[in-house]
C-alpha positions in Angstrom: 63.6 87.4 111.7 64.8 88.9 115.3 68.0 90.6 116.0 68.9 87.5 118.2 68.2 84.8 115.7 70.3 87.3 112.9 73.5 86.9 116.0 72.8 83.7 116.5 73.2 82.9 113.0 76.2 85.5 112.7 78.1 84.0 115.8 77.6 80.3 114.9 78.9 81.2 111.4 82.0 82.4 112.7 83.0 79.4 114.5 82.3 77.7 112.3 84.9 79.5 109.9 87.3 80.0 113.1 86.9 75.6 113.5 87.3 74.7 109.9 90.3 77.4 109.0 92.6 76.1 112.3 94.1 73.4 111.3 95.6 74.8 108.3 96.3 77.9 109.9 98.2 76.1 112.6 100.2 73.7 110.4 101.1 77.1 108.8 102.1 78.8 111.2 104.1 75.9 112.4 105.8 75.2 109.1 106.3 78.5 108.4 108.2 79.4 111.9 110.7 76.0 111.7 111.6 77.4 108.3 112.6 80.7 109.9 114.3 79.3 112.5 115.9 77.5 109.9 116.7 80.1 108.3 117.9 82.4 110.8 120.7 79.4 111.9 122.0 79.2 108.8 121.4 82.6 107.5 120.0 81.9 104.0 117.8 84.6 103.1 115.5 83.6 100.2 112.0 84.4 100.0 111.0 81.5 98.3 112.2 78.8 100.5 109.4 79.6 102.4 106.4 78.7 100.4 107.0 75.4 98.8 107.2 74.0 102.6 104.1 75.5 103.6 102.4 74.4 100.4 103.0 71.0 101.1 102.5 71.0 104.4 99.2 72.7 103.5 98.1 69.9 101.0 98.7 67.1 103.2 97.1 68.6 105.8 94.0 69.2 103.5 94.2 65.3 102.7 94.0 64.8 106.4 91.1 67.1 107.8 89.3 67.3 104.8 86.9 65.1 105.8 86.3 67.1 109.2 85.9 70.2 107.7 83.2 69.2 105.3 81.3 67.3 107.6 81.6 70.6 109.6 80.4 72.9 107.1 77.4 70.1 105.8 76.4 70.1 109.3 76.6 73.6 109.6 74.7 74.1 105.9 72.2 71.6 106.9 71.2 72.7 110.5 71.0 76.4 108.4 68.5 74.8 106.0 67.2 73.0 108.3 65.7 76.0 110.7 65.2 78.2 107.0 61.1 78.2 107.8 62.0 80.0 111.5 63.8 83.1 109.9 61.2 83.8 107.9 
């Protein structure tokens, strides 16, 4: 196995985390800065209000793009197998 086909491997691994981790990092991040806007209107300062938002909003979003982010990690998985007799 080359250097290049190791990178290659490397680099198409990371996008494919970076694809399938953006949608819930976005909703997240989204969520999460509406309840401190939120919070800095109406200056309530509790720590907790903060997760049970971005739980749920993390959930659902997981029953919405579940389906695209395993079809993007079996095609990822299965390309991998797929080209397992070049590495060696």
């Amino acid at each position: 196995m080359t250097v290049e086909a190791v990178l290659d491997v490397a680099v198409e691994t990371i996008w494919t985390i970076i694809i399938t981790s953006a949608p819930l990092l976005i909703v997240s991040l989204i969520v999460g800065l509406v309840i401190s806007i939120f919070q800095a209107v109406t200056s309530i300062q509790e720590q907790t209000l903060t997760f049970v938002p971005k739980i749920l909003a993390i959930f659902i979003c997981i029953l919405i793009f579940g389906p695209f982010i395993l079809n993007t990690i079996v095609e990822f998985m299965t390309e991998l197998w797929n080209s397992f007799g070049d590495y060696l």
